[in-house]
SEKOL-242695 format. One record per residue: residue number from 0; x, y, z of N, C-alpha, C in turn. Coordinates in pm, whole numbers, plus 50000, padded with zeros to 5 digits. Last residue first. Layout:
<atoms>
ATOM  NUM  X  Y  Z  X  Y  Z  X  Y  Z
...
</atoms>
This chain:
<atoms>
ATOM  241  77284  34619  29466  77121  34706  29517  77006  34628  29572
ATOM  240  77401  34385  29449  77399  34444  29586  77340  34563  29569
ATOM  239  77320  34285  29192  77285  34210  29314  77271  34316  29488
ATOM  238  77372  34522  29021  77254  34466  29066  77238  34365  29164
ATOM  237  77653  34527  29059  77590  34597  29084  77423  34594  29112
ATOM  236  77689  34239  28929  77717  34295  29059  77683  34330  29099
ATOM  235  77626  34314  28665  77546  34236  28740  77569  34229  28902
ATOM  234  77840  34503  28623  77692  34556  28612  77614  34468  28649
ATOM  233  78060  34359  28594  78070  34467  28700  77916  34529  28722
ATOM  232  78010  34175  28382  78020  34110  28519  78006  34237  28624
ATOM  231  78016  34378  28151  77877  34301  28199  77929  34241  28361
ATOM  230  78267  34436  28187  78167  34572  28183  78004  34479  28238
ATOM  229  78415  34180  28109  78402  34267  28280  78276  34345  28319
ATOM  228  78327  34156  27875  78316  34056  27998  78276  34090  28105
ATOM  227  78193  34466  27736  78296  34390  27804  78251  34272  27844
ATOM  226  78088  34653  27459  78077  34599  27581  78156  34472  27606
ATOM  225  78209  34877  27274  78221  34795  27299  78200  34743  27400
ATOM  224  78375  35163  27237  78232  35159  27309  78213  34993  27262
ATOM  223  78639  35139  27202  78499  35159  27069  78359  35109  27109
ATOM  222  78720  35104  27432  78764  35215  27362  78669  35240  27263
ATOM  221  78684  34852  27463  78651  34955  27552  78618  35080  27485
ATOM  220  78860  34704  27366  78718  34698  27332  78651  34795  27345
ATOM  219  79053  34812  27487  79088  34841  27318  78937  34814  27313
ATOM  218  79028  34661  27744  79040  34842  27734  79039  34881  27569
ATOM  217  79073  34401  27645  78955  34448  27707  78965  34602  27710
ATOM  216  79259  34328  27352  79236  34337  27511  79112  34439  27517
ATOM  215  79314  34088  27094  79224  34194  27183  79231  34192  27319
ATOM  214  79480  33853  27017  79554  33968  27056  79436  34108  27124
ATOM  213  79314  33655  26951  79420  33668  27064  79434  33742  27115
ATOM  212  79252  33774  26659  79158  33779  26774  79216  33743  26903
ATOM  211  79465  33924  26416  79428  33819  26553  79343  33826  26644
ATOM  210  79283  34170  26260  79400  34105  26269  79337  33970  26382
ATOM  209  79169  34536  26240  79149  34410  26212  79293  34283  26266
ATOM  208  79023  34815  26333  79151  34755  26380  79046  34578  26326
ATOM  207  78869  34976  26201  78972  35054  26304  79071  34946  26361
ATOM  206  78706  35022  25946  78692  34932  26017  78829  34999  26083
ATOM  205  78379  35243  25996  78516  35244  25888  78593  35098  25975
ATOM  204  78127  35321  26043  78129  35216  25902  78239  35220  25864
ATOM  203  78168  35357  26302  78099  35445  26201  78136  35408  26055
ATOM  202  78362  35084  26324  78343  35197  26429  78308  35335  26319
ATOM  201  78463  34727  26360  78410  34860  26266  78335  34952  26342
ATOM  200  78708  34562  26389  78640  34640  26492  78600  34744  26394
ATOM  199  78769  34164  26337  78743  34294  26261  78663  34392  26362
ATOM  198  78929  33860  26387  78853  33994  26453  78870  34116  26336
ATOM  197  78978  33562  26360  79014  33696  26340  78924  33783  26360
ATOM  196  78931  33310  26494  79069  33284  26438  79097  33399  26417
ATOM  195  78776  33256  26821  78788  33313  26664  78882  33330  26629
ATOM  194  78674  33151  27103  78765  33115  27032  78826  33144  26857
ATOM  193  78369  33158  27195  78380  33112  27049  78592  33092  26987
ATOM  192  78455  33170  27436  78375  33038  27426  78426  33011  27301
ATOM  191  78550  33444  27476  78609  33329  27449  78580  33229  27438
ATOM  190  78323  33602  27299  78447  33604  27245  78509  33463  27334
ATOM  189  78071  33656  27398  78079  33526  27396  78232  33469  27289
ATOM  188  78094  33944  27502  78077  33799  27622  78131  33671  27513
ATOM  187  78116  34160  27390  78222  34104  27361  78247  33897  27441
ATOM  186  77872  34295  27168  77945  34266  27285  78056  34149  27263
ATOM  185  77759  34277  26919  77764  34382  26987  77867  34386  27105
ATOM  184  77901  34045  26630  77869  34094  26791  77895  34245  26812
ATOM  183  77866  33865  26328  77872  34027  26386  77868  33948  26518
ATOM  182  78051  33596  26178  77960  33633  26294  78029  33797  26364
ATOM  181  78185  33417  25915  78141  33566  25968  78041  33601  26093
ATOM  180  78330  33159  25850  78207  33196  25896  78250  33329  25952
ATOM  179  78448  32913  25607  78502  33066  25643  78335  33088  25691
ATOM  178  78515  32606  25588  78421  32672  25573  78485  32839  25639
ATOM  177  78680  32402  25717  78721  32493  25644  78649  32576  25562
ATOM  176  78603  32205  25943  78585  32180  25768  78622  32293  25670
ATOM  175  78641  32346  26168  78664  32203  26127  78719  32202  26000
ATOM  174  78389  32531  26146  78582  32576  26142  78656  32421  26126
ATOM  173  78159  32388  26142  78235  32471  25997  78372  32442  26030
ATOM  172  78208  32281  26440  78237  32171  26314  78260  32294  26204
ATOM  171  78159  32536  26552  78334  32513  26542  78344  32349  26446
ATOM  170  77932  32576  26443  78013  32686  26425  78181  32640  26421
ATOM  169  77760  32381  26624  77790  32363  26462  77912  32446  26426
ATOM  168  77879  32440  26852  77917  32297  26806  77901  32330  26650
ATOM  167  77714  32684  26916  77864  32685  26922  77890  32586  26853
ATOM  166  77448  32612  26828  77538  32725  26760  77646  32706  26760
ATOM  165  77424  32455  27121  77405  32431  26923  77490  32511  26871
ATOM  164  77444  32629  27288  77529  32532  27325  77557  32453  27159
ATOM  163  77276  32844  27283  77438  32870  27268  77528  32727  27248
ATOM  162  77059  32672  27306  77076  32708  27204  77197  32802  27163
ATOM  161  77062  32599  27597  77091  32478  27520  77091  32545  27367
ATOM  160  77045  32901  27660  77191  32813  27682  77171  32690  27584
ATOM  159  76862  33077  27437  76857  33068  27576  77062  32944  27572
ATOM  158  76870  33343  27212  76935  33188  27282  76884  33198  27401
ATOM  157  76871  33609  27124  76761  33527  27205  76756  33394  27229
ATOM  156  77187  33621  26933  77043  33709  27009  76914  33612  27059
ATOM  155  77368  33540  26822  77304  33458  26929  77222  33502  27043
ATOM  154  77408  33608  26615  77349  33466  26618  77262  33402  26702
ATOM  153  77447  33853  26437  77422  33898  26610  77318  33723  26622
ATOM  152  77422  33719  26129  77442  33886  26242  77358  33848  26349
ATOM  151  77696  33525  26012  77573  33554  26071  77572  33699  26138
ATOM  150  77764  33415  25704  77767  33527  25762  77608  33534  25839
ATOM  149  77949  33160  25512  77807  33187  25624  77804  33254  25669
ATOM  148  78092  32954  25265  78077  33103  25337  77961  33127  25393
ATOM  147  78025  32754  25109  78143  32755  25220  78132  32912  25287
ATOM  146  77704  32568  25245  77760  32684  25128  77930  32731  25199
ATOM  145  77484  32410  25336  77649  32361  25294  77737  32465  25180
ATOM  144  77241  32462  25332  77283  32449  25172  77439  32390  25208
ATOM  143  77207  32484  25604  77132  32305  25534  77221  32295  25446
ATOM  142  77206  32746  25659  77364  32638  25650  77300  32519  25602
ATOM  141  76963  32794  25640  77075  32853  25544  77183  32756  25530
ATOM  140  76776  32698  25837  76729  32687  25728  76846  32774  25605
ATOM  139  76949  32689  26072  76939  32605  25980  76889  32579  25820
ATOM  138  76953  33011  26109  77033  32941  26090  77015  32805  25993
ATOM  137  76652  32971  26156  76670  33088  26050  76814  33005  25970
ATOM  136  76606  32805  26343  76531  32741  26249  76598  32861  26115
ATOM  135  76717  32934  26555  76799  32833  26535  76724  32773  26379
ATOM  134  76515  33166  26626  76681  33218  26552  76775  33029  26511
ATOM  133  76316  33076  26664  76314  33117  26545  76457  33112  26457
ATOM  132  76345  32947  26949  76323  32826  26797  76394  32902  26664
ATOM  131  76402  33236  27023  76526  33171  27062  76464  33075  26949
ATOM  130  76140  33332  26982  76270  33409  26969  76358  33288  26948
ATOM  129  75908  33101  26903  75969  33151  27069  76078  33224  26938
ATOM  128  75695  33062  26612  75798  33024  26683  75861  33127  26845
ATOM  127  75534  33180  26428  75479  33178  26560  75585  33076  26669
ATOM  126  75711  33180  26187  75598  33324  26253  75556  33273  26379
ATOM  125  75666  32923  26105  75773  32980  26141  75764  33091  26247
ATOM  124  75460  32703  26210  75468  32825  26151  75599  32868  26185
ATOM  123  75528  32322  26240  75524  32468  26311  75527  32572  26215
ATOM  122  75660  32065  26163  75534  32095  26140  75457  32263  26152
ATOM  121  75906  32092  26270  75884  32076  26099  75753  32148  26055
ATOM  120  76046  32087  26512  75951  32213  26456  75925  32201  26322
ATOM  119  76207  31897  26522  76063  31835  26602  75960  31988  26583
ATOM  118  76423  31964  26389  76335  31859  26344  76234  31854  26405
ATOM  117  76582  32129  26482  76497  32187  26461  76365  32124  26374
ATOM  116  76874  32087  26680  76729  32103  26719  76598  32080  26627
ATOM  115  77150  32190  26542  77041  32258  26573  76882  32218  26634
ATOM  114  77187  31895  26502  77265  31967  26600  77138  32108  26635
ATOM  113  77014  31848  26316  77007  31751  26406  77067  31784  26494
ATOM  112  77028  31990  26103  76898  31973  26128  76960  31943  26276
ATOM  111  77327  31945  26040  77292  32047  26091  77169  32077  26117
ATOM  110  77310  31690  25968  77362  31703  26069  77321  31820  26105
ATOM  109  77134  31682  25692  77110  31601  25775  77178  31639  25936
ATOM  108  77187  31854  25473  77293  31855  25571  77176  31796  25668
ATOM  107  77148  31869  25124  77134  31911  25224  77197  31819  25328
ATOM  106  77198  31925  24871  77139  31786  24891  77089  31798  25046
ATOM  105  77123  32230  24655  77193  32125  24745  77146  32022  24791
ATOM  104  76976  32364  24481  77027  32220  24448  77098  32155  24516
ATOM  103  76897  32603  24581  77086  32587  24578  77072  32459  24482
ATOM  102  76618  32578  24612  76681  32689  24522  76815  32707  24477
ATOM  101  76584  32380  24755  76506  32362  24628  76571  32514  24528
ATOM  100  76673  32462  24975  76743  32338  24865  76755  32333  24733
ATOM  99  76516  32639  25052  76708  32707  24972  76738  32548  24905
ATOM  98  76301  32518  25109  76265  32625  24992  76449  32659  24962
ATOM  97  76323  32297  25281  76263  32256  25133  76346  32373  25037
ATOM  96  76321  32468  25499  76410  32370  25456  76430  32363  25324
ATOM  95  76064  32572  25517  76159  32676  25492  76302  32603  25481
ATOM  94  75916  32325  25484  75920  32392  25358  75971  32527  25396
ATOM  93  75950  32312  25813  75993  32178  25658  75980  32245  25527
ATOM  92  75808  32529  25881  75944  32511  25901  76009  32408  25820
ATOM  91  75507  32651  25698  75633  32540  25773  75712  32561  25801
ATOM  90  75489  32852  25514  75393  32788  25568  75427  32710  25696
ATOM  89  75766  33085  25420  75643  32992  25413  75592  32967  25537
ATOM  88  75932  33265  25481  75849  33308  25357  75777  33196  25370
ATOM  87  76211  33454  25606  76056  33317  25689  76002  33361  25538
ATOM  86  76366  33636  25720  76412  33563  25651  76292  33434  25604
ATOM  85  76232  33770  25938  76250  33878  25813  76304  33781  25703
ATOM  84  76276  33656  26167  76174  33638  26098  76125  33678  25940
ATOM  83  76570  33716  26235  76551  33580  26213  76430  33581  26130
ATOM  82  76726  33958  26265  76549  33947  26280  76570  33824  26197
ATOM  81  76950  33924  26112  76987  33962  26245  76822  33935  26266
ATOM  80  76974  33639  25856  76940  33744  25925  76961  33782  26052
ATOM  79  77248  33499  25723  77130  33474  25859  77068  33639  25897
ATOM  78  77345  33366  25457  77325  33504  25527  77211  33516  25624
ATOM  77  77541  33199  25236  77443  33202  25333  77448  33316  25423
ATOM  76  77743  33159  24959  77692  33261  25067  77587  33240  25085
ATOM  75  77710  32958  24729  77816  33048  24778  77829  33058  24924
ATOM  74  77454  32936  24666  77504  32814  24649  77645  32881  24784
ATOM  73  77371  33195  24622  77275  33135  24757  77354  33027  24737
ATOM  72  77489  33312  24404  77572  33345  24510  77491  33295  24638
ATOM  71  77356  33159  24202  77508  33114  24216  77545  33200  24371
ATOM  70  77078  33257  24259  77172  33120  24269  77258  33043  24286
ATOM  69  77179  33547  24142  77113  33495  24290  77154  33372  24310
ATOM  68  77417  33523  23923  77289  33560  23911  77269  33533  24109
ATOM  67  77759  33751  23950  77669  33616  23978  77524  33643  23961
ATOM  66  77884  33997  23972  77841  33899  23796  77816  33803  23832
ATOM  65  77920  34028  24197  77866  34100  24127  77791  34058  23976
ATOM  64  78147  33911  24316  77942  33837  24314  77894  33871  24265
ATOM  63  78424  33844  24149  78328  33959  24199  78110  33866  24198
ATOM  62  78570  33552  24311  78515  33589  24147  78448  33742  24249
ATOM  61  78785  33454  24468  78827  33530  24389  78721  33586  24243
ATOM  60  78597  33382  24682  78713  33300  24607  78745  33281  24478
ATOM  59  78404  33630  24620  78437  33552  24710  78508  33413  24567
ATOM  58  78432  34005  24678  78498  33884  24578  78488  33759  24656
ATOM  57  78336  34272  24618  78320  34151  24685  78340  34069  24619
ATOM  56  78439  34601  24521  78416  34531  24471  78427  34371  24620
ATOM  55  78376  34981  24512  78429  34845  24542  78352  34737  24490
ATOM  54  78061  35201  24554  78213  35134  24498  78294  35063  24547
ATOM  53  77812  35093  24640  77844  35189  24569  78018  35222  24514
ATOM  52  77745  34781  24643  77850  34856  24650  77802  34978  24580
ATOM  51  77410  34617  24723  77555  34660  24600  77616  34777  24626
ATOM  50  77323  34413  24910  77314  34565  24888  77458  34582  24811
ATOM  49  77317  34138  24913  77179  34193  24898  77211  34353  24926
ATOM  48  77568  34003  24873  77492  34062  24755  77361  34090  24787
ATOM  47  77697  33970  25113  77623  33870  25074  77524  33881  24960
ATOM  46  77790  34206  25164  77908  34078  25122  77866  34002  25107
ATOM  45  77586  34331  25274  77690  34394  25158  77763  34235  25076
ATOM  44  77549  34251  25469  77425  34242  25363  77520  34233  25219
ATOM  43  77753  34307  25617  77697  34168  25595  77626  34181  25531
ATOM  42  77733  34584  25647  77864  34516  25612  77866  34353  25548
ATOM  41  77506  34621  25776  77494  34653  25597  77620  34570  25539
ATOM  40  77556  34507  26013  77450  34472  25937  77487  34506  25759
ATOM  39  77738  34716  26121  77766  34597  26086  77688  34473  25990
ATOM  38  77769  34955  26136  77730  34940  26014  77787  34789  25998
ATOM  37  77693  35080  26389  77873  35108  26355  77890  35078  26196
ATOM  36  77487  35069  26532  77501  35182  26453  77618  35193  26353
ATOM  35  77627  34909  26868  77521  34905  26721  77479  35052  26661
ATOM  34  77970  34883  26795  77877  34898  26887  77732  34886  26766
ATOM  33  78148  34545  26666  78144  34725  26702  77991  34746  26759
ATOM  32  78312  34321  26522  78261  34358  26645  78229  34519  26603
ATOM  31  78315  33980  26394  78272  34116  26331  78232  34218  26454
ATOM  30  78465  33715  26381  78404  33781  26429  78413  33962  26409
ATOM  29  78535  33379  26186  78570  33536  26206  78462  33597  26244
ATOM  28  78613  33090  26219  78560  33180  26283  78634  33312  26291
ATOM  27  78754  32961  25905  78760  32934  26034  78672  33024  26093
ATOM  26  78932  33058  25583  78849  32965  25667  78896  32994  25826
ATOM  25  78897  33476  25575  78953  33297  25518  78876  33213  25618
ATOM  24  78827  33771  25492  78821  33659  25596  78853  33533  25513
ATOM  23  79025  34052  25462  78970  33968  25375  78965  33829  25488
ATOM  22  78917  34428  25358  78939  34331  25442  78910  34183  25366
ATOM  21  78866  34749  25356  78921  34663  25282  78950  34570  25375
ATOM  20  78639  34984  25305  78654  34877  25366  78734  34825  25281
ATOM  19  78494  35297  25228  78617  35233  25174  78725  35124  25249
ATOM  18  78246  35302  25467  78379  35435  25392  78475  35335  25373
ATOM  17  77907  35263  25481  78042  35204  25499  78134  35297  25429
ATOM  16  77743  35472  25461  77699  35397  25577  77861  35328  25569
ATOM  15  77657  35792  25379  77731  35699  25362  77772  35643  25462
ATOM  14  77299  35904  25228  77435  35872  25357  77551  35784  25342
ATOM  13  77155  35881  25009  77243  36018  25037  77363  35980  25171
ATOM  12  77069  35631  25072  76960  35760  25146  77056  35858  25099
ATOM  11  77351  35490  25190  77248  35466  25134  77129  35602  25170
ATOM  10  77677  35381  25003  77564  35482  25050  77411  35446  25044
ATOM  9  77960  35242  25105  77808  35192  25059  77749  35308  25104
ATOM  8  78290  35100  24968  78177  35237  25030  77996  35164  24971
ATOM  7  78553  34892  24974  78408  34918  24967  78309  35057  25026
ATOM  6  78784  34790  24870  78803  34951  24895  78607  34938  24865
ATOM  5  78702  34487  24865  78790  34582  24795  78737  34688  24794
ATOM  4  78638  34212  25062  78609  34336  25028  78742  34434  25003
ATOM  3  78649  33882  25046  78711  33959  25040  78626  34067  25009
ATOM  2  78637  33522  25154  78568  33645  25112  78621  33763  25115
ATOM  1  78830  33264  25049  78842  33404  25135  78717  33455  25071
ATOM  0  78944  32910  25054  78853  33008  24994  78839  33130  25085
</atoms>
């Protein structure tokens, strides 16, 4: 199964935020890179039917979403917010579980509660969760549905380590199972941990170089203002020996 964008533009305000995207992710870890402003967010909103094309078309395994009601494309496509909290509508963390089940009909994913952590926050406000609970309870509360397509933005904003350490495991069971996952980054640090089957570099909402993720070198990151391995290792340096 592929998610696909056909010759996509998105305006919004009079502006035009994406310019005629064409790209298509298949199963395994695909990573979404460019600096922030570049329109990675809308790129993901876009492909997850919460902002309609001003032209083109999103096709996931092969239907346009476009002629899906909501339902059919929350069964589909899961979409993690980049503000984890912006995704929160109840009382609980067990009834932000409850609430995509109860809306996919899925049966739900026992494992991905259980890799993620996020059973012993059942009882908890979402809203008053640490950064780092929030962003693993946002996740779970999407992938539960077992939807084959998952687009996260920027996942692994306020992790601490035992919550890079989740993310990663569930992320490479999807790639396992042939699930197709989308993850934006600003930077480039957690490129080899994650090991990604394809890379997309969008640079003022146009995309400038897609293909093998192997094949990126560090000066090409560079180049689209892109932060580094290095760029971060040479700047902590620098702080030690001031």
């Amino acid at each position: 199964m592929r998610l696909e964008l056909k010759e996509v533009t998105v305006v919004l305000n009079g502006k035009e935020i994406l310019k005629d995207l064409s790209v298509s992710f298949g199963p395994g870890i695909n990573v979404l890179l460019g600096e922030n402003s570049s329109g990675k967010t809308t790129m993901l909103k876009t492909m997850a039917g919460l902002i309609k094309p001003s032209r083109g078309r999103i096709l996931a395994d092969g239907k346009d979403i476009s002629s899906m009601g909501s339902k059919e494309r929350a069964k589909l496509i899961g979409y993690c917010w980049q503000n984890p909290y912006h995704g929160f509508f109840e009382e609980n963390v067990k009834r932000e579980i409850d609430f995509i089940l109860k809306n996919t009909g899925a049966k739900g994913r026992e494992d991905v509660l259980d890799i993620l952590g996020v059973k012993t926050l059942f009882e908890k406000s979402p809203f008053k969760l640490s950064g780092g609970e929030a962003r693993r309870v946002s996740i779970a509360s999407v992938a539960v549905a077992d939807q084959p397509f998952l687009l996260m933005d920027e996942p692994f904003n306020d992790m601490d380590l035992d919550g890079y350490r989740q993310l990663m495991v569930l992320m490479k069971k999807f790639r396992g199972e042939g699930k197709t996952v989308v993850v934006s980054l600003n930077n480039a640090l957690m490129l080899e941990a994650l090991s990604p089957d394809f890379a997309v570099i969008l640079k003022g909402g146009k995309i400038v170089r897609y293909g093998s993720a192997n094949e990126l070198k560090e000066e090409e990151l560079e180049r689209y203002n892109i932060v580094t391995r290095r760029a971060i290792v040479e700047s902590l340096g620098r702080g030690i020996e001031s």
